[in-house]
PADOSE-961497 format. One record per residue: residue number from 1; residue in one letter; z negated, x negated, y negated of N, C-alpha, C, O in turn. Coordinates in Angstrom, 3 decimals, decimal comma, always signed. Layout:
N
<minu: NUM lopa: a nz: Z nx: X ny: Y caz: Z cax: X cay: Y cz: Z cx: X cy: Y oz: Z ox: X oy: Y>
...
This chain:
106
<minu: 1 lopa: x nz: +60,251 nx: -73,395 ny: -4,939 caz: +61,040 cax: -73,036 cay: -3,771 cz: +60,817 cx: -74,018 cy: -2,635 oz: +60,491 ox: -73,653 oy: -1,505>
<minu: 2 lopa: x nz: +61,020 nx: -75,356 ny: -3,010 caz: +60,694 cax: -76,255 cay: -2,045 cz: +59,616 cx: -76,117 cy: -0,962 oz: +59,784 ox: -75,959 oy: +0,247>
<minu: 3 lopa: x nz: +58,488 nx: -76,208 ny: -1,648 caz: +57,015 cax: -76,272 cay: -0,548 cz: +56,934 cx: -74,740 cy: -0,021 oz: +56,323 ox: -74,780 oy: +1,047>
<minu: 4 lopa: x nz: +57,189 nx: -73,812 ny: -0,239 caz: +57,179 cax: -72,556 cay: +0,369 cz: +58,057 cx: -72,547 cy: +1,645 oz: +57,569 ox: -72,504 oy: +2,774>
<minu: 5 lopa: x nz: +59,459 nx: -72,595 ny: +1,375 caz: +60,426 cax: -73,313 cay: +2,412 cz: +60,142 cx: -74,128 cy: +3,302 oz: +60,298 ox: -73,557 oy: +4,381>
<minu: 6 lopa: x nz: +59,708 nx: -75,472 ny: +3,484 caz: +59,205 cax: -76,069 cay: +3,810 cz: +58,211 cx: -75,845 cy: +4,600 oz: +58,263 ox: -76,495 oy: +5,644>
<minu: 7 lopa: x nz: +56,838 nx: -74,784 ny: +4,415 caz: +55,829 cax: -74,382 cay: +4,989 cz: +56,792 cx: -73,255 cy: +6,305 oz: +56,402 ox: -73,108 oy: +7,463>
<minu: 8 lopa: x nz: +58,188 nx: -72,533 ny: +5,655 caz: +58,182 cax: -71,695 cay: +6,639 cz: +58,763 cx: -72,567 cy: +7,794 oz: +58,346 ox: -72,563 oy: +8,952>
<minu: 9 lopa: x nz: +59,657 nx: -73,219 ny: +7,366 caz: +60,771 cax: -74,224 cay: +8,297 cz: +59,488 cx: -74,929 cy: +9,696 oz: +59,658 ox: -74,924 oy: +10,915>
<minu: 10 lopa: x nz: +58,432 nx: -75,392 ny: +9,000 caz: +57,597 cax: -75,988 cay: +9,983 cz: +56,842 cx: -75,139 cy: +11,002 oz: +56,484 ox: -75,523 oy: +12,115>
<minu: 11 lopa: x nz: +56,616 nx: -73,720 ny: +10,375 caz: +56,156 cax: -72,684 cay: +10,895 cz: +57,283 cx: -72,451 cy: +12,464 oz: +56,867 ox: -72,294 oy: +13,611>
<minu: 12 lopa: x nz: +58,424 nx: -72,486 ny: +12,116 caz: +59,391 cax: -72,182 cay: +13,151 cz: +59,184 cx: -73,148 cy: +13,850 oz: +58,727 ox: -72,893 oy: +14,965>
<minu: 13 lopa: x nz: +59,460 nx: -74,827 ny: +13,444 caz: +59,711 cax: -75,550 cay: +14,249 cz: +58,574 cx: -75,693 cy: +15,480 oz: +58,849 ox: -76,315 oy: +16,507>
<minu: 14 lopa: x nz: +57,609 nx: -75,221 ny: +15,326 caz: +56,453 cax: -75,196 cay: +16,478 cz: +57,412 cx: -74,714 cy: +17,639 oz: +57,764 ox: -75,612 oy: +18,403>
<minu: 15 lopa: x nz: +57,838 nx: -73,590 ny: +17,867 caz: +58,418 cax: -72,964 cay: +18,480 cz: +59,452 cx: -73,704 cy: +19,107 oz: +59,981 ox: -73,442 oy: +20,187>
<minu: 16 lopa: x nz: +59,610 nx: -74,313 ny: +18,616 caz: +61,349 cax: -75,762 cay: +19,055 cz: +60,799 cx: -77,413 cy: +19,118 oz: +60,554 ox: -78,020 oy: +18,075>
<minu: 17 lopa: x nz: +60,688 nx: -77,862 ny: +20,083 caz: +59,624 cax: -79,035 cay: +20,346 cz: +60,889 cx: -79,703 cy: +20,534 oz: +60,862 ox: -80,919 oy: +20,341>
<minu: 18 lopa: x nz: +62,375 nx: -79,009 ny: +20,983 caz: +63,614 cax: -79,697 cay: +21,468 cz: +64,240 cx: -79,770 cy: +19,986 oz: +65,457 ox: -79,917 oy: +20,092>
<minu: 19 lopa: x nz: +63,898 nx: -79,728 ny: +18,864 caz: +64,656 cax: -79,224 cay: +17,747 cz: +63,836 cx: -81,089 cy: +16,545 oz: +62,662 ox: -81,452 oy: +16,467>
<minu: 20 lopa: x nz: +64,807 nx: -81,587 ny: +16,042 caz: +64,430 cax: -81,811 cay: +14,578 cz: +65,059 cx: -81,343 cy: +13,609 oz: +66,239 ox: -81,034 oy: +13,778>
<minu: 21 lopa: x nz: +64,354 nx: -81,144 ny: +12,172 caz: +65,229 cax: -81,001 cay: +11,027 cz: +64,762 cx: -81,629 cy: +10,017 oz: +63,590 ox: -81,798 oy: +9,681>
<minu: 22 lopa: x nz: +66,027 nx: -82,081 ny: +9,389 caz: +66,203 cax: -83,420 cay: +8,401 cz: +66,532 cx: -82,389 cy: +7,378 oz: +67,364 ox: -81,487 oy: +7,283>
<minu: 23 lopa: x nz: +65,701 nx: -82,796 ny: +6,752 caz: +65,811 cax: -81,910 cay: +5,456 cz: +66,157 cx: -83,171 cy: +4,084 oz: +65,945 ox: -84,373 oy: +4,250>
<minu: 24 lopa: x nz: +66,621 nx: -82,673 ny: +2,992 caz: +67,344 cax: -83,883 cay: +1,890 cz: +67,134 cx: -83,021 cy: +0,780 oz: +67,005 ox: -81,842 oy: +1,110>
<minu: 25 lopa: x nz: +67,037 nx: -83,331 ny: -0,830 caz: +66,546 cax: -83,128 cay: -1,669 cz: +66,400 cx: -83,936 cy: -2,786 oz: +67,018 ox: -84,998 oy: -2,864>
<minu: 26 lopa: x nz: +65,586 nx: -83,520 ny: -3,734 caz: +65,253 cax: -83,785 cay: -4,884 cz: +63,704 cx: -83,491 cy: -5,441 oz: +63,090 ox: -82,427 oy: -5,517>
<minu: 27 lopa: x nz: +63,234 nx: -85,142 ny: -5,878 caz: +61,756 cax: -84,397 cay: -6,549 cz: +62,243 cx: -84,700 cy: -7,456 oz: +63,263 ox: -85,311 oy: -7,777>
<minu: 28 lopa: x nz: +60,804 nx: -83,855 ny: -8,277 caz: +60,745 cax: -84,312 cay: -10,325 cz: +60,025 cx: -85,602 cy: -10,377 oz: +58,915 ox: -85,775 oy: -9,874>
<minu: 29 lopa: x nz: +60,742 nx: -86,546 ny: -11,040 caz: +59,736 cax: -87,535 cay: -11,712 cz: +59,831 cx: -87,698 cy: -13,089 oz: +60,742 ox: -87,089 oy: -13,650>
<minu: 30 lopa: x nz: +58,862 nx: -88,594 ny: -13,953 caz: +58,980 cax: -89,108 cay: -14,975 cz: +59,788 cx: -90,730 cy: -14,807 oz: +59,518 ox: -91,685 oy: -14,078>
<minu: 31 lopa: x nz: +60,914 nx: -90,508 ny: -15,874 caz: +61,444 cax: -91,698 cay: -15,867 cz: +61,600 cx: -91,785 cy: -16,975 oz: +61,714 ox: -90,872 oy: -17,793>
<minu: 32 lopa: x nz: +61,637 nx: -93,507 ny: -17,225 caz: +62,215 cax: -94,045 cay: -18,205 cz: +61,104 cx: -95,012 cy: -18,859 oz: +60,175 ox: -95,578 oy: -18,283>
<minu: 33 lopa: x nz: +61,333 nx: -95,035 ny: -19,750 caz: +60,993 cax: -95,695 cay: -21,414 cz: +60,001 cx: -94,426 cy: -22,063 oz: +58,800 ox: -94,437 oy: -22,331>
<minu: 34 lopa: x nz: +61,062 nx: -93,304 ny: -22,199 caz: +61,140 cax: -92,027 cay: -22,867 cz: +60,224 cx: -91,244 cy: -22,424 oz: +59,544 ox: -90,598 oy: -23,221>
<minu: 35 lopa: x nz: +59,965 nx: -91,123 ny: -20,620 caz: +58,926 cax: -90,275 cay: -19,976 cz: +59,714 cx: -89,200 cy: -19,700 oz: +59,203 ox: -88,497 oy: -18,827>
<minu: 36 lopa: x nz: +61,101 nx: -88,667 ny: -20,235 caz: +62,058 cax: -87,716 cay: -19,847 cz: +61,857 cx: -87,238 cy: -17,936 oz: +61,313 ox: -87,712 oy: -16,938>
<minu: 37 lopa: x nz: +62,419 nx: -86,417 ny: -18,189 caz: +62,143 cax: -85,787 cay: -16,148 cz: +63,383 cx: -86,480 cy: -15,746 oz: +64,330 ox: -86,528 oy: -16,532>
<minu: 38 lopa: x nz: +63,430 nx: -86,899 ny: -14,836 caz: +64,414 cax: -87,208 cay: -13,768 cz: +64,515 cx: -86,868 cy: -12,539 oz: +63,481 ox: -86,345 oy: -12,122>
<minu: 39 lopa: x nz: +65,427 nx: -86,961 ny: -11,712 caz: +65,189 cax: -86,786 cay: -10,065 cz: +65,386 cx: -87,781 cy: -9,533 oz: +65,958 ox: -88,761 oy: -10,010>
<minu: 40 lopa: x nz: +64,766 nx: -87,615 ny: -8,065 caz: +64,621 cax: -89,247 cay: -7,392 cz: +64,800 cx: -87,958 cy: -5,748 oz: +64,405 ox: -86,822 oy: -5,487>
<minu: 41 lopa: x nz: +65,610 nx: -89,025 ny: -5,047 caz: +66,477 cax: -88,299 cay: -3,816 cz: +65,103 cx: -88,297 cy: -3,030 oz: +64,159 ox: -89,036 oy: -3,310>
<minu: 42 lopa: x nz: +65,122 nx: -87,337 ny: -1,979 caz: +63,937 cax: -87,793 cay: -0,613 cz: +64,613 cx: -87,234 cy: +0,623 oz: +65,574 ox: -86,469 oy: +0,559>
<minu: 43 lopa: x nz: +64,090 nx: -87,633 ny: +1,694 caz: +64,794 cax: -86,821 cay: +2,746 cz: +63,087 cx: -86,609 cy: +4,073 oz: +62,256 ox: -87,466 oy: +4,374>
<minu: 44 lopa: x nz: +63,167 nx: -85,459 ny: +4,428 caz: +61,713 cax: -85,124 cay: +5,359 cz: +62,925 cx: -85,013 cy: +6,695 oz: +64,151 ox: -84,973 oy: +6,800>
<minu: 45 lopa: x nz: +61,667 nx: -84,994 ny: +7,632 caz: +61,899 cax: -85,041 cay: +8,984 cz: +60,986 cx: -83,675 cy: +9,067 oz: +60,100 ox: -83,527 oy: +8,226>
<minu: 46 lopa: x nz: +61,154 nx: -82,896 ny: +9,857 caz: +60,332 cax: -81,661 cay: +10,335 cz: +60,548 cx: -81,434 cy: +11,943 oz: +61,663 ox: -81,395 oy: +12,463>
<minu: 47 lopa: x nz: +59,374 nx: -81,299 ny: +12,614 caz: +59,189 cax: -81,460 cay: +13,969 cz: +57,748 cx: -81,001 cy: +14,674 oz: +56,721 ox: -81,657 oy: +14,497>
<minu: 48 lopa: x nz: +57,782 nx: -80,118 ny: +15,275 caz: +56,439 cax: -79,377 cay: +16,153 cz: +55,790 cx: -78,989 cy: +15,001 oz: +54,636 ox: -79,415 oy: +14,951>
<minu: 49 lopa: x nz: +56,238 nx: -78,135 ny: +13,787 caz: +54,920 cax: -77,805 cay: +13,065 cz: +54,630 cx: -78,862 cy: +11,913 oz: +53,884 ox: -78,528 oy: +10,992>
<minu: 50 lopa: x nz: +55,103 nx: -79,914 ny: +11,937 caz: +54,547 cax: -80,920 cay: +10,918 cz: +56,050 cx: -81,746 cy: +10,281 oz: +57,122 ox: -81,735 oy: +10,886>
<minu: 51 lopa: x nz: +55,882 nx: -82,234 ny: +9,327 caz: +56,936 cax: -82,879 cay: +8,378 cz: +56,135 cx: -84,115 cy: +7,914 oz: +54,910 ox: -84,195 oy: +7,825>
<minu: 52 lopa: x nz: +57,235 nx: -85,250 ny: +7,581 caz: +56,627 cax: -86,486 cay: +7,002 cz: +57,867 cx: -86,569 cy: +6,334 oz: +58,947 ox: -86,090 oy: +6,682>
<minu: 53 lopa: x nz: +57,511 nx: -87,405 ny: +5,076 caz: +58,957 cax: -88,230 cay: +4,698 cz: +59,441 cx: -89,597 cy: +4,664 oz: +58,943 ox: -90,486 oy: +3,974>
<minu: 54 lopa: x nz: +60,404 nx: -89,720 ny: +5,418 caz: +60,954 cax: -90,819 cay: +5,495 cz: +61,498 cx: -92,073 cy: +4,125 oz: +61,538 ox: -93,303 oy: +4,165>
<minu: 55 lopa: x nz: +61,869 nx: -91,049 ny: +2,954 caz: +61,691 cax: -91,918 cay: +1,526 cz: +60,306 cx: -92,634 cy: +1,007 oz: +60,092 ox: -93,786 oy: +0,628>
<minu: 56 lopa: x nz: +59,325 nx: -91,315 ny: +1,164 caz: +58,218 cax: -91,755 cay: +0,119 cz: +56,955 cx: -91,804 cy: +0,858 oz: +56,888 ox: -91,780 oy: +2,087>
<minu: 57 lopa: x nz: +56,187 nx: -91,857 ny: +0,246 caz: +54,545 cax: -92,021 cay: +1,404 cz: +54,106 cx: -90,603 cy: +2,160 oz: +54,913 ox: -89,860 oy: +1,602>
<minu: 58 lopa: x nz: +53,733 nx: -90,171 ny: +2,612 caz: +53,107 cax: -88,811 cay: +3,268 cz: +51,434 cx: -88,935 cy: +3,218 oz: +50,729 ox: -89,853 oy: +3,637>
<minu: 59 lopa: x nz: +51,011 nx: -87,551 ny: +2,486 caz: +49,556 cax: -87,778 cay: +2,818 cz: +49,341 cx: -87,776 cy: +3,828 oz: +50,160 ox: -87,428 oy: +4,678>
<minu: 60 lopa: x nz: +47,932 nx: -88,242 ny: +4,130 caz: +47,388 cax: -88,455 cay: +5,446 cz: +47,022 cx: -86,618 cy: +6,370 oz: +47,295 ox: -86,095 oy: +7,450>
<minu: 61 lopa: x nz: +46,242 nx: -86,231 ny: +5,042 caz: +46,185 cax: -84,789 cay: +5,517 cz: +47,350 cx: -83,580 cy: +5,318 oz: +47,864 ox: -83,153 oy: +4,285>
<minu: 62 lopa: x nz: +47,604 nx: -83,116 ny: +7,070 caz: +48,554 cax: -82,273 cay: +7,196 cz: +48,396 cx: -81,128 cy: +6,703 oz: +49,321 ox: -80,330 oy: +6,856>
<minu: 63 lopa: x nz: +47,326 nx: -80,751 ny: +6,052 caz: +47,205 cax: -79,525 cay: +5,438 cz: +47,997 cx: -79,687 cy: +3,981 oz: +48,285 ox: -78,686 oy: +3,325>
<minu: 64 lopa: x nz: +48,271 nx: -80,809 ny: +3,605 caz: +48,923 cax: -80,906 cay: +2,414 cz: +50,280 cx: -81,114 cy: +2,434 oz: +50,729 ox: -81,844 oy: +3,317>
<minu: 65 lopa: x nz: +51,115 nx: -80,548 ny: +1,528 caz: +52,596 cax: -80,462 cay: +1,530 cz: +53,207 cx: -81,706 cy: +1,398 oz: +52,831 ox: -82,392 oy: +0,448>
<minu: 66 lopa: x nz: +54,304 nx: -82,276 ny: +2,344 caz: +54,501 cax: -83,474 cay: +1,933 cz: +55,560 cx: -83,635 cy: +0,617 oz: +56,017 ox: -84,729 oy: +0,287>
<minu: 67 lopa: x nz: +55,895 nx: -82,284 ny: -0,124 caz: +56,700 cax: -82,065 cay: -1,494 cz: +55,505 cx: -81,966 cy: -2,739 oz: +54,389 ox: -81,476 oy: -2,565>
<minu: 68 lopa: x nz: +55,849 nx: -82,366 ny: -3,628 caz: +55,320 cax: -81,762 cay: -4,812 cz: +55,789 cx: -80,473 cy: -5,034 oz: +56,569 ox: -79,900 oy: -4,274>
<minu: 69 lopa: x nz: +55,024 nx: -79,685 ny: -6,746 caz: +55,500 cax: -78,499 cay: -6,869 cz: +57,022 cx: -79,263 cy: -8,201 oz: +56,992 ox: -80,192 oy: -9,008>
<minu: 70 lopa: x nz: +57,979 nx: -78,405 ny: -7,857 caz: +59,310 cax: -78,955 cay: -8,621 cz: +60,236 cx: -79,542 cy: -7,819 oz: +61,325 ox: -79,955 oy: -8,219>
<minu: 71 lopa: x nz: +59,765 nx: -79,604 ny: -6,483 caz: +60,888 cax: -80,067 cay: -5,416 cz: +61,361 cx: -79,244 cy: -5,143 oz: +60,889 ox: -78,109 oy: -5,077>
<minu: 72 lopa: x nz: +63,028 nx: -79,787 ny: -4,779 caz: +64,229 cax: -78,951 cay: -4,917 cz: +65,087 cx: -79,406 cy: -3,086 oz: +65,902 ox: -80,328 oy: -3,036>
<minu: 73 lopa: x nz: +64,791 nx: -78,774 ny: -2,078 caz: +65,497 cax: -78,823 cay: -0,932 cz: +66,694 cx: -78,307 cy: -0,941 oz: +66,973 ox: -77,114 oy: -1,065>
<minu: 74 lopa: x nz: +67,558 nx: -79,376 ny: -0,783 caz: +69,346 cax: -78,681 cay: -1,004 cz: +70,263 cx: -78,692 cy: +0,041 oz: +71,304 ox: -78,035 oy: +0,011>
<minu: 75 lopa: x nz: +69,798 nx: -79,675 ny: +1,306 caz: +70,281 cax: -79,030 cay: +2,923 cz: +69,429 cx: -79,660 cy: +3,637 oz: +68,584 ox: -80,522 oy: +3,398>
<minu: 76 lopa: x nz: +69,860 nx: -78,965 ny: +4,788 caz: +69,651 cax: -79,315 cay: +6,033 cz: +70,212 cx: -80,037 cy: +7,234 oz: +71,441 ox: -79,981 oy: +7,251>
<minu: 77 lopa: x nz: +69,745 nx: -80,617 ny: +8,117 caz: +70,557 cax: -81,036 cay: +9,602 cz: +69,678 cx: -80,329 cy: +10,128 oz: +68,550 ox: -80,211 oy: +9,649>
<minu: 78 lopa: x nz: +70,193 nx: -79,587 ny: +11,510 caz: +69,552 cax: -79,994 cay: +12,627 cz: +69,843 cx: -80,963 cy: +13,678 oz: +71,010 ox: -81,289 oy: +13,894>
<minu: 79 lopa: x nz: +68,877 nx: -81,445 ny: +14,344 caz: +69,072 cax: -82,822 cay: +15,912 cz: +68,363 cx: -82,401 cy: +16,925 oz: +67,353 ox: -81,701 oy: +16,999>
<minu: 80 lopa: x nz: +69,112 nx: -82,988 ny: +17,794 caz: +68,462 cax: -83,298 cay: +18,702 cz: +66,980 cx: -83,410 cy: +18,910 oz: +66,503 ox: -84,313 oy: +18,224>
<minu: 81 lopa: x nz: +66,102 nx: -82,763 ny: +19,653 caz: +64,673 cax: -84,047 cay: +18,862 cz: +64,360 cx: -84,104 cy: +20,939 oz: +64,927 ox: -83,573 oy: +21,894>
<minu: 82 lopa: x nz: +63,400 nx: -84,866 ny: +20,814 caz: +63,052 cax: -85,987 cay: +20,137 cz: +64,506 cx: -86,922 cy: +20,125 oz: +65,460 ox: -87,069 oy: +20,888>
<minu: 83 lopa: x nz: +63,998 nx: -87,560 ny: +18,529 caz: +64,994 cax: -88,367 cay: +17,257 cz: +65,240 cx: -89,767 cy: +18,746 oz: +64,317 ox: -90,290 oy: +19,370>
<minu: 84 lopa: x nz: +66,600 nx: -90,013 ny: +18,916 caz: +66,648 cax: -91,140 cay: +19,492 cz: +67,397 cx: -92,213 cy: +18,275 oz: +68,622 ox: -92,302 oy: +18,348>
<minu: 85 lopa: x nz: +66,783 nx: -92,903 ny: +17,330 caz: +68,271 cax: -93,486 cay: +16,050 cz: +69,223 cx: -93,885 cy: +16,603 oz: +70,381 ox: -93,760 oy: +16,203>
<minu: 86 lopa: x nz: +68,780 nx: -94,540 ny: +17,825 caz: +69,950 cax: -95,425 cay: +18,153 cz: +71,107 cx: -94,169 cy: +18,723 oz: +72,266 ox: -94,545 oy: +18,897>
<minu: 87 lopa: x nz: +70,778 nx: -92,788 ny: +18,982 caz: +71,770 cax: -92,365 cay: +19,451 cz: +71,366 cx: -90,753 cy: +19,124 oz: +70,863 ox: -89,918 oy: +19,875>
<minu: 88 lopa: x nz: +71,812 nx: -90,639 ny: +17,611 caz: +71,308 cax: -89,363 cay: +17,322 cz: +71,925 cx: -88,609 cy: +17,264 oz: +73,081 ox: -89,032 oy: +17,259>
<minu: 89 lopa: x nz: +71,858 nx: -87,283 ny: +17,192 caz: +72,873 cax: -85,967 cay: +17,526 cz: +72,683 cx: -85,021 cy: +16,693 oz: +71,592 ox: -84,487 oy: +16,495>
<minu: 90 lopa: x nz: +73,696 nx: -84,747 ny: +16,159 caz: +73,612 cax: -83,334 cay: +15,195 cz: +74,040 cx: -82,512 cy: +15,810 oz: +74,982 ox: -82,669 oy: +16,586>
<minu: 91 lopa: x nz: +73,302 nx: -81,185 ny: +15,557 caz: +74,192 cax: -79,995 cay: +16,270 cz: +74,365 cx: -79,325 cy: +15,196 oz: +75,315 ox: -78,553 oy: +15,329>
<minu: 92 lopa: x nz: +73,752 nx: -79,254 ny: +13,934 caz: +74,216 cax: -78,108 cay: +12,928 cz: +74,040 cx: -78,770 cy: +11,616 oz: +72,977 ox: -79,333 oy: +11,353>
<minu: 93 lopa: x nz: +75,364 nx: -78,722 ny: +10,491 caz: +74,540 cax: -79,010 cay: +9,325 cz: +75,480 cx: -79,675 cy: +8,902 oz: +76,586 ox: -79,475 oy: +9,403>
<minu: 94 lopa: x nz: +75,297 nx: -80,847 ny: +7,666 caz: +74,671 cax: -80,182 cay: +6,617 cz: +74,607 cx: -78,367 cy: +6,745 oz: +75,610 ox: -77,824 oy: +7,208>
<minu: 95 lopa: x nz: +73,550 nx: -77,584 ny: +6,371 caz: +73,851 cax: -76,459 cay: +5,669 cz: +72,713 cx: -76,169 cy: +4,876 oz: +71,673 ox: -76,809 oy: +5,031>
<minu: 96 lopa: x nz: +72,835 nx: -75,099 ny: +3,892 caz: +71,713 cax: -74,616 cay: +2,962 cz: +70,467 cx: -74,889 cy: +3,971 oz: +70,580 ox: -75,004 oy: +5,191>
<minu: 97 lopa: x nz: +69,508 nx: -74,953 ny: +3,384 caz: +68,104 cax: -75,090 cay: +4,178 cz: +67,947 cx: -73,545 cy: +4,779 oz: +68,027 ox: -73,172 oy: +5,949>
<minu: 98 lopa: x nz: +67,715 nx: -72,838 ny: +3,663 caz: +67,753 cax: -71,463 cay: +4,442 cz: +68,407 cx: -70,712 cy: +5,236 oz: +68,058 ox: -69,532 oy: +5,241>
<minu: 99 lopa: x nz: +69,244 nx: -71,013 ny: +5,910 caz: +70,108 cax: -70,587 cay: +7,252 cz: +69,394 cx: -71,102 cy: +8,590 oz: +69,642 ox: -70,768 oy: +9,748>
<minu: 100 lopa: x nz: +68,452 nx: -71,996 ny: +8,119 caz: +67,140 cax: -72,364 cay: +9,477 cz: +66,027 cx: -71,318 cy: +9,204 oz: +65,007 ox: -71,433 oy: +9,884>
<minu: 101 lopa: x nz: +66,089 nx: -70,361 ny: +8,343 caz: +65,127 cax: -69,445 cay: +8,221 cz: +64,928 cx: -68,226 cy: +9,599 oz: +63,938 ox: -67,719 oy: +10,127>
<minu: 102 lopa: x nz: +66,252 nx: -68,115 ny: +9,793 caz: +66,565 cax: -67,070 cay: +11,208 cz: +66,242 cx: -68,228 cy: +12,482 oz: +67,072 ox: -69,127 oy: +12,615>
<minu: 103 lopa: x nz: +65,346 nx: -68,209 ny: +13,174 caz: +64,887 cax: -68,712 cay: +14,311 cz: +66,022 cx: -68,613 cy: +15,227 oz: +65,971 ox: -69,081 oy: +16,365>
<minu: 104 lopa: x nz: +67,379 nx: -67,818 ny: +14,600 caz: +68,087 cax: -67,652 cay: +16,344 cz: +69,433 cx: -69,144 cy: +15,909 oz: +70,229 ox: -69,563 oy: +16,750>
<minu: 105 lopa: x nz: +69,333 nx: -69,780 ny: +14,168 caz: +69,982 cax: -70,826 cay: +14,161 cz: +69,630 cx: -72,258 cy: +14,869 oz: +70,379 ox: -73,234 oy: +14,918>
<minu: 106 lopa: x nz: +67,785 nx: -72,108 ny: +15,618 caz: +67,724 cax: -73,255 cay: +15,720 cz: +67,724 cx: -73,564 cy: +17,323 oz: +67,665 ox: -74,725 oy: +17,728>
């Protein structure tokens, strides 16, 4: 679900150059001793078409998803963009990721 989502969310955001979205989540990892699955939190930034993440490394090439397959996106913000930290603005959100699917939420 994740990287599909993800591919559409960036697809829109081309369209919104005034728009970011902070997306938050869950990947799969191996943890432990045991090698058991665990989750480990991440949070992406999505903006003009492209996403990076702010937790973990981002490949270099944008043709590649910055999620693995087993990532689990569980909301959204939208901001302001361009991101000012020192003075950032939410206009919508938390909400499900998919309520940024309708272009007329963003």
């Amino acid at each position: 679900m994740g990287v599909s989502l993800l591919a559409q969310l960036e697809a829109i955001s081309r369209g919104r150059p005034d728009r970011v979205l902070r997306l938050r989540g869950n990947l799969p990892s191996a943890g432990g001793v045991s090698g058991e699955q665990t989750e480990e939190a991440f949070e992406l930034l999505v903006f003009r078409g492209f996403s990076c993440s702010v937790t973990h490394p981002t490949e270099f090439d944008p043709d590649q998803s910055c999620l693995p397959d087993g990532a689990v996106i569980s909301e959204a913000e939208l901001l302001q963009g361009p991101l000012d930290p020192a003075a950032e603005r939410i206009l919508a959100g938390p909400v499900d990721p998919e309520h940024f699917l309708d272009p007329v939420h963003w």
